[in-house]
C-alpha positions, 0 to 999 in steps of 0.5 A: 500500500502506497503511503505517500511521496518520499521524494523528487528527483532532477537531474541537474547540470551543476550541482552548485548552481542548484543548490543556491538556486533550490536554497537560496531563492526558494528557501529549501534547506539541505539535509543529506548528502551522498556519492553514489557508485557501484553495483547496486545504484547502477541495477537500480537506475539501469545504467554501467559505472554510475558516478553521481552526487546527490543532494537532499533539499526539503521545504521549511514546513516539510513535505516531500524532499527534492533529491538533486542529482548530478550525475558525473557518469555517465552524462545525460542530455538536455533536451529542450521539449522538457521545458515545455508544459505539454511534452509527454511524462512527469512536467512540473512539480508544485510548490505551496506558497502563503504570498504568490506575488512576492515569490514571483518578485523575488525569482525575477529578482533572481533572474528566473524565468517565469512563464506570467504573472500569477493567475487566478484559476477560475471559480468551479474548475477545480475546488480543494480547499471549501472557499479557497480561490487558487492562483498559480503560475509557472517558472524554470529552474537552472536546468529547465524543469518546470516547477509550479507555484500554488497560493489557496486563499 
């Protein structure tokens, strides 16, 4: 029986740049820390001479962790259609947020590419929360992985 999420996985390009990206624009904290190589990770992920270092970030009131993954060997490609919202297979992963507005201010302050300006998605699409009205809006991480905000008020 499946009892809930345990992580995310991206695999990013530079795991520096990640990691201030993941921490110090969007206020994860990191938790773990590990190199990965040998028999066992390369049976798990399907891959020969695995080399890679993977870094935990979690959200300051928790919820799943983010595992970034830098993969050392062997390398794999970029491509551009990822960072598009209707190309086929896992495309974004949303993140709660108490003030949408200053957290868009604060990523285009950082440099970040976001898709709009929030957008309030109309009444009667979709309800989670009894009353609540949500706003959402999309951005890119260093390495083109969409991530989506979500404010309910």
């Amino acid at each position: 029986m499946i009892q809930g999420i345990d992580h995310l996985n991206v695999v990013v390009t530079d795991m520096d740049r990640s990691l201030k990206f993941y921490c110090g624009v969007l206020g994860f904290a990191k938790t773990k820390e590990a190199q990965l190589s040998g028999e066992w990770i390369e049976r798990i992920v399907g891959l020969k001479a695995v080399r890679a270092h993977a870094l935990f970030v979690e959200a300051p009131r928790g919820g799943p962790r983010i595992e970034l993954l830098k993969y050392e060997a062997p390398t794999g490609v970029a491509l551009a259609e990822n960072s598009r919202a209707n190309t086929i297979g896992l495309r974004h992963f949303a993140l709660r947020v108490s003030d949408i507005v200053a957290m868009v201010a604060k990523l285009r302050a950082a440099g970040v590419e976001v898709f709009s300006d929030p957008v309030l998605v109309p009444s009667g699409v979709v309800e989670f929360e009894a009353g609540a009205r949500k706003t959402l809006v999309y951005f890119l991480d260093p390495d083109g992985v969409i991530i989506e905000l979500a404010e309910y008020k």
